[in-house]
C-alpha positions as CSV (number, residue, x, y, z in Angstrom):
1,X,0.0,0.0,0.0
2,X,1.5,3.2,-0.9
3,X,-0.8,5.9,0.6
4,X,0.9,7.3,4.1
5,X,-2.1,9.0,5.5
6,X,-1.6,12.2,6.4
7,X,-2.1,13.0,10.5
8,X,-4.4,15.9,11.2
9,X,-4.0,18.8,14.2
10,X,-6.8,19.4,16.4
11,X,-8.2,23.0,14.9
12,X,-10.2,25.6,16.3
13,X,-13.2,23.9,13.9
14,X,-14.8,20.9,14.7
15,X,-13.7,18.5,12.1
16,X,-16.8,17.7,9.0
17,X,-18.9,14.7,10.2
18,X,-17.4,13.7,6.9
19,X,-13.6,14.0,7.4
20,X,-13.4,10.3,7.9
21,X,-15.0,10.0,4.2
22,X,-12.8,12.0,2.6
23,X,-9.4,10.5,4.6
24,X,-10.9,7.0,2.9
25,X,-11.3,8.5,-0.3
26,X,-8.1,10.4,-0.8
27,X,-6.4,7.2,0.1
28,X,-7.5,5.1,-2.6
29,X,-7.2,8.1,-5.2
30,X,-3.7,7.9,-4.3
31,X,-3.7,4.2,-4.4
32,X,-5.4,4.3,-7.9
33,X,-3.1,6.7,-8.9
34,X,0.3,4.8,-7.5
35,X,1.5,7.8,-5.3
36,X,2.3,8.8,-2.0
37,X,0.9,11.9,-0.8
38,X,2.5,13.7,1.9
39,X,2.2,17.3,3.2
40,X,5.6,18.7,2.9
41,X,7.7,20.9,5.7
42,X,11.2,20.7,4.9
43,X,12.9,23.6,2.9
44,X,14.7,20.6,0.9
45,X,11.2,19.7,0.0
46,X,10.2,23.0,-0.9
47,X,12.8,23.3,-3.0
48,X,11.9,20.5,-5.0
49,X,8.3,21.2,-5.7
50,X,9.3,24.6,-6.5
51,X,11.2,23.2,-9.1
52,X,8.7,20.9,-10.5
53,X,6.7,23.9,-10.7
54,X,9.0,25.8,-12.8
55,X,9.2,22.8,-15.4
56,X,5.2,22.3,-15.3
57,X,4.6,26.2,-15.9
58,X,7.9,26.7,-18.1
59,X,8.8,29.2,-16.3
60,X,12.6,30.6,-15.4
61,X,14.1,30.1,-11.8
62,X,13.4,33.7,-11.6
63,X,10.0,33.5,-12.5
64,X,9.3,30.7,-10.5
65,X,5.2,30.2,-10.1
66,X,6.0,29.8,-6.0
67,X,9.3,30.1,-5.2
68,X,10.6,27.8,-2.2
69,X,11.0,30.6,0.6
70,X,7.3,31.3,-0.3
71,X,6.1,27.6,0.1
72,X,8.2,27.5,3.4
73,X,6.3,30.5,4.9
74,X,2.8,28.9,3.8
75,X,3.8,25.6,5.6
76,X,5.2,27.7,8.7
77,X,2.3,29.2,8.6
78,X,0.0,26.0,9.5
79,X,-1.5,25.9,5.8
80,X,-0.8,23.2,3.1
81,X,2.0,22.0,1.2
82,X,1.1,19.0,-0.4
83,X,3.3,16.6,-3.0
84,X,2.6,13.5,-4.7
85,X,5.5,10.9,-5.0
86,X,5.1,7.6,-7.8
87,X,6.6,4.2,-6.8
88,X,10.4,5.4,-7.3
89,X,10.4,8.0,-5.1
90,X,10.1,10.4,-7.4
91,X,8.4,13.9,-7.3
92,X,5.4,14.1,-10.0
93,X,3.0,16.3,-8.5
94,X,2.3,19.3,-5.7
95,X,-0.5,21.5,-4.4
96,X,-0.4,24.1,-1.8
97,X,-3.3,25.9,-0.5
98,X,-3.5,28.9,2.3
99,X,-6.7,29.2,4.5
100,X,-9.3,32.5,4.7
101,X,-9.5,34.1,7.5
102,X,-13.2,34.9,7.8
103,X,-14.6,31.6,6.4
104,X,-14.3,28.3,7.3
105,X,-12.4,27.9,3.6
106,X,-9.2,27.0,2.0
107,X,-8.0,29.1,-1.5
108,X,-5.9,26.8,-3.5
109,X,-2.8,28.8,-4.7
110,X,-2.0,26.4,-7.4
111,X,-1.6,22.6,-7.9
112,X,0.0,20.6,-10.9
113,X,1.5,17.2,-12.2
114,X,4.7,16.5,-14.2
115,X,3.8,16.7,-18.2
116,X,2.8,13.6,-19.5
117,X,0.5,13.0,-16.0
118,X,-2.5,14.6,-16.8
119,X,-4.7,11.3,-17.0
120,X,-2.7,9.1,-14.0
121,X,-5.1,10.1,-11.5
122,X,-2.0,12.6,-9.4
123,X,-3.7,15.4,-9.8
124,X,-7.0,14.0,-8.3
125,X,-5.4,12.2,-5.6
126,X,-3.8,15.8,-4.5
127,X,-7.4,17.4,-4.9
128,X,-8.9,14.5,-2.7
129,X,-5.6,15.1,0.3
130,X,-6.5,19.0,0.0
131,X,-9.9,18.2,0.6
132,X,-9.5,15.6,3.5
133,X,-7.0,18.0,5.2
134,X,-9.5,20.9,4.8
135,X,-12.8,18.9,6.2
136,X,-9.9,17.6,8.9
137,X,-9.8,21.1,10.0
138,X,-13.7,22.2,10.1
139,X,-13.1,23.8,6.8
140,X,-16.0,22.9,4.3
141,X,-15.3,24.6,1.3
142,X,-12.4,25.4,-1.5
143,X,-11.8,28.2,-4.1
144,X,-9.4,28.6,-6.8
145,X,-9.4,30.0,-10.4
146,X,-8.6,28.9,-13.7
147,X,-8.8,29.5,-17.2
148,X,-11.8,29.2,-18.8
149,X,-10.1,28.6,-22.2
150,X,-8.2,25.3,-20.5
151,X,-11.2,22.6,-21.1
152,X,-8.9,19.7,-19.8
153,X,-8.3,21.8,-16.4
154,X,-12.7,23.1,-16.5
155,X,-13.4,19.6,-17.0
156,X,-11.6,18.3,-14.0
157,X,-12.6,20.9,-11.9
158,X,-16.5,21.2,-12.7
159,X,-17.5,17.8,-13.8
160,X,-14.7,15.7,-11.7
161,X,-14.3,17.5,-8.6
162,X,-17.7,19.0,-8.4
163,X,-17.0,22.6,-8.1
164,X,-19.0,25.6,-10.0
165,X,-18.5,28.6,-11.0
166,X,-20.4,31.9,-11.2
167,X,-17.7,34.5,-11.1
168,X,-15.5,35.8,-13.7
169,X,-12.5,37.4,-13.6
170,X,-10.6,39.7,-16.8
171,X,-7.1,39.5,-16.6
172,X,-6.3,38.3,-13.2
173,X,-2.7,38.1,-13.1
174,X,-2.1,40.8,-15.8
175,X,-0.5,39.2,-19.6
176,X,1.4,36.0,-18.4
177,X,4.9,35.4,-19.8
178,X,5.0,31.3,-19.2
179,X,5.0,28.6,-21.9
180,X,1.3,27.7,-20.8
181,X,-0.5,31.4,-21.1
182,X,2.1,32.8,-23.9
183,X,1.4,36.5,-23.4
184,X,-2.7,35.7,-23.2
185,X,-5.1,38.2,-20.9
186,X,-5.1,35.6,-17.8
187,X,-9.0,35.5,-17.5
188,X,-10.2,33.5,-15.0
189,X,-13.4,31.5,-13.4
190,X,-13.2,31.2,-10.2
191,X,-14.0,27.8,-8.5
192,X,-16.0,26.8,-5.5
193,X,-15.7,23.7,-4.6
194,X,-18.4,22.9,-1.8
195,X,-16.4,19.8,0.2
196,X,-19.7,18.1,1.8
197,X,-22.1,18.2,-1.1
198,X,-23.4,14.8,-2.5
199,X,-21.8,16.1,-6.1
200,X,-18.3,16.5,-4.5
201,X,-18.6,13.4,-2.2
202,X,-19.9,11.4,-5.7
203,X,-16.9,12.5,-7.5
204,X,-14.8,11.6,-4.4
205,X,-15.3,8.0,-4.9
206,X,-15.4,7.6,-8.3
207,X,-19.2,8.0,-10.0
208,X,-18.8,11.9,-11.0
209,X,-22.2,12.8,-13.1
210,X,-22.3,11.7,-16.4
211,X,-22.1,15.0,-18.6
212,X,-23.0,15.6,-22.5
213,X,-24.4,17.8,-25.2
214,X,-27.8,17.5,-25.7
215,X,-29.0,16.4,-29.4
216,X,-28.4,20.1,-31.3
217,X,-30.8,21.9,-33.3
218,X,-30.0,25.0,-35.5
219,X,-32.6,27.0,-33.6
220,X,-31.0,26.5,-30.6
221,X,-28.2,28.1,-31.6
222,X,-27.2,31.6,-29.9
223,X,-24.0,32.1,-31.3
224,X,-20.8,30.9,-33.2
225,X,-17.0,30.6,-32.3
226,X,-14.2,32.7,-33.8
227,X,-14.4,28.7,-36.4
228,X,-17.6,30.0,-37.4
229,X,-19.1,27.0,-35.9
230,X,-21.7,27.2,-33.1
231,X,-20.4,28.4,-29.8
232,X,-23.3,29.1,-27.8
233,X,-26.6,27.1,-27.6
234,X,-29.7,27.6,-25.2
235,X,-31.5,23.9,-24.6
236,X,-34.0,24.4,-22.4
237,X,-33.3,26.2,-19.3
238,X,-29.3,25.6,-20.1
239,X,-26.8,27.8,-22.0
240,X,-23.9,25.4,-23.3
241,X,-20.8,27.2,-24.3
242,X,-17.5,25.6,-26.7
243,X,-14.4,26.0,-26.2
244,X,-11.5,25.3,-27.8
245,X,-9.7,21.7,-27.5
246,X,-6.4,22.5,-27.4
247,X,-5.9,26.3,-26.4
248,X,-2.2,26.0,-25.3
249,X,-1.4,24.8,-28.5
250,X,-3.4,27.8,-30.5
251,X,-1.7,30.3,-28.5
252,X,1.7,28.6,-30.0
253,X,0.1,27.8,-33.4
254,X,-2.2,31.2,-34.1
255,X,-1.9,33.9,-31.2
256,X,-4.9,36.2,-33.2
257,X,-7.6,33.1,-33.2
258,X,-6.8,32.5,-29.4
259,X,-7.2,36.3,-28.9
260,X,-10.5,35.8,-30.7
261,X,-11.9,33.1,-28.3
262,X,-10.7,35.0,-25.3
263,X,-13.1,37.8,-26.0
264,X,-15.8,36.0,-27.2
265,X,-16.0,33.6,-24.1
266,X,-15.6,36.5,-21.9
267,X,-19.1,38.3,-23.2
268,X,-20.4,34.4,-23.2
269,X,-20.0,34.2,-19.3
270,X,-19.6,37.7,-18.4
271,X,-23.9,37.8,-19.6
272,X,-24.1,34.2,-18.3
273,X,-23.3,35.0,-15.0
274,X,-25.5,38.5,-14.6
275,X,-28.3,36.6,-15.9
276,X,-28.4,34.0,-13.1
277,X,-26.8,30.7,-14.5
278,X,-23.3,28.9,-13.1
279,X,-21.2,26.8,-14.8
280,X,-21.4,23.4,-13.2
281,X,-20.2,20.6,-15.7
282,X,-18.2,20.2,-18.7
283,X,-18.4,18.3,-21.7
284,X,-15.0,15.8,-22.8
285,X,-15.7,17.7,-26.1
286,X,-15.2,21.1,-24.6
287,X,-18.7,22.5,-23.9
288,X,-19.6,23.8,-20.5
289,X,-22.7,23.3,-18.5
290,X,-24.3,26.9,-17.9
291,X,-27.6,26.1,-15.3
292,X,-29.6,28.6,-13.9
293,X,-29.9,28.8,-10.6
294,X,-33.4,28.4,-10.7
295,X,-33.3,25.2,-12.3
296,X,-30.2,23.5,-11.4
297,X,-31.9,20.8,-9.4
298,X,-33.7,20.1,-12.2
299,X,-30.6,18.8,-13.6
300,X,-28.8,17.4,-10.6
């Protein structure tokens, strides 16, 4: 068995009547996945996932996404530095996440997986530790952003995890310099990931919701892509919205078409979001799940 199950500190929160749930469940995501998940406190350790950090992001030391001295102070601080190690030993993932003051929340500061990783199951096992730590410590619900653009990363989130969104963000960090965001406006969705809901506790053992495109009709169309192909759709009480496959690769291959999709989705969600609907589910062929608040139980 290769999950070392993390030990928790008595908080100043009761821990979630399901803490002992999620410790179950973020043991055999790790087990699935074939990694040991540890919450790191050594500077040497730092070090290391500061690195892998700088490789995932592409990135120069100098621009390191978190530099070591900064993951050191968040672990001094009592919050979570988290890494994910295969069967060799080897470092091939790491999360770290700070806790908010006023709520009884975490705010993930960033997590990724070596390249080549992105369908082992590492990234979900460090999701499933964060949230076992967090409901360990009273703390019931997660945020985070990401790039709406990035279906892979809006799948995982929405339709794996079982967070929505319902907040956008233009350019959060300012233009981004790294090999992933190539001088792109970094919009962002912001996540909420609700730790105790029956999505999120679904998801954490394996049976996420089933998500796809309803049967398409030319009058349900609302709009079209920068492709000229439909982008927008309204079925029923739900607004689906495309995106593209592959965005990282059209920001290499054709930095004016990504621009393109950037502003489009932007009005998509920006009128999405004022009208009352959340994103809470994405498609494997890049459409996200826009339900109104009104009717989302309809659908859940």
């Amino acid at each position: 068995m290769l999950v070392n199950a993390p030990t928790f500190s008595a908080g100043s929160r009761a821990p979630s009547p399901l803490a002992g749930q999620a410790r179950s469940a973020a043991s055999r995501a790790a087990n699935l996945a074939g990694v040991r998940i540890v919450d790191e406190t050594s500077m040497q350790r730092h070090g290391d996932i500061a690195d892998l950090l700088i490789q995932v992001w592409g990135t120069s030391k100098q621009g390191a996404p978190i530099p070591a001295d900064l993951l050191r102070s968040i672990s001094h601080a009592g919050c979570n530095v988290t890494a994910a190690y295969n069967r060799d030993g080897l470092l091939c993932g790491a999360a770290a996440a700070i806790v908010s003051p006023d709520a009884p929340s975490m705010y993930s500061l960033i997590a990724g997986v070596l390249p080549g990783l992105g369908d082992s199951g590492v990234g979900f096992a460090l999701k499933q530790h964060q949230r076992a730590w967090a409901l360990a410590r009273g703390l019931t619900t997660m945020t985070w952003t990401f790039d709406p653009l990035v279906s892979r990363n809006a799948r995982f989130n929405l339709t794996k995890l079982g967070a929505h969104a319902s907040e956008y963000v233009e350019n959060f960090y300012g233009v981004m310099d790294d090999e992933i965001n190539a001088l792109d406006e970094s919009d962002r969705l912001v996540a909420l990931w609700p730790l105790e809901s029956p999505e999120t506790v679904a998801c954490s053992e394996g049976t996420p919701q089933i998500v796809e495109l309803p049967e398409l009709t030319a009058d349900a169309v609302r709009g079209t892509g920068p492709d000229g192909q439909p982008a927008l759709v309204e079925i029923g009480q739900d607004l689906w919205c495309r995106v593209p496959t592959d965005i990282v690769a059209l920001r290499a291959q054709d930095p004016a078409l990504a621009a393109a999709w950037r502003t489009g989705t932007r009005a998509i969600f920006q009128n999405a979001f004022s009208a009352g609907h959340t994103a809470t589910a994405m498609t494997r062929t890049g459409w996200y799940r826009l339900q109104h608040s009104e009717h989302k139980g309809h659908h859940e």
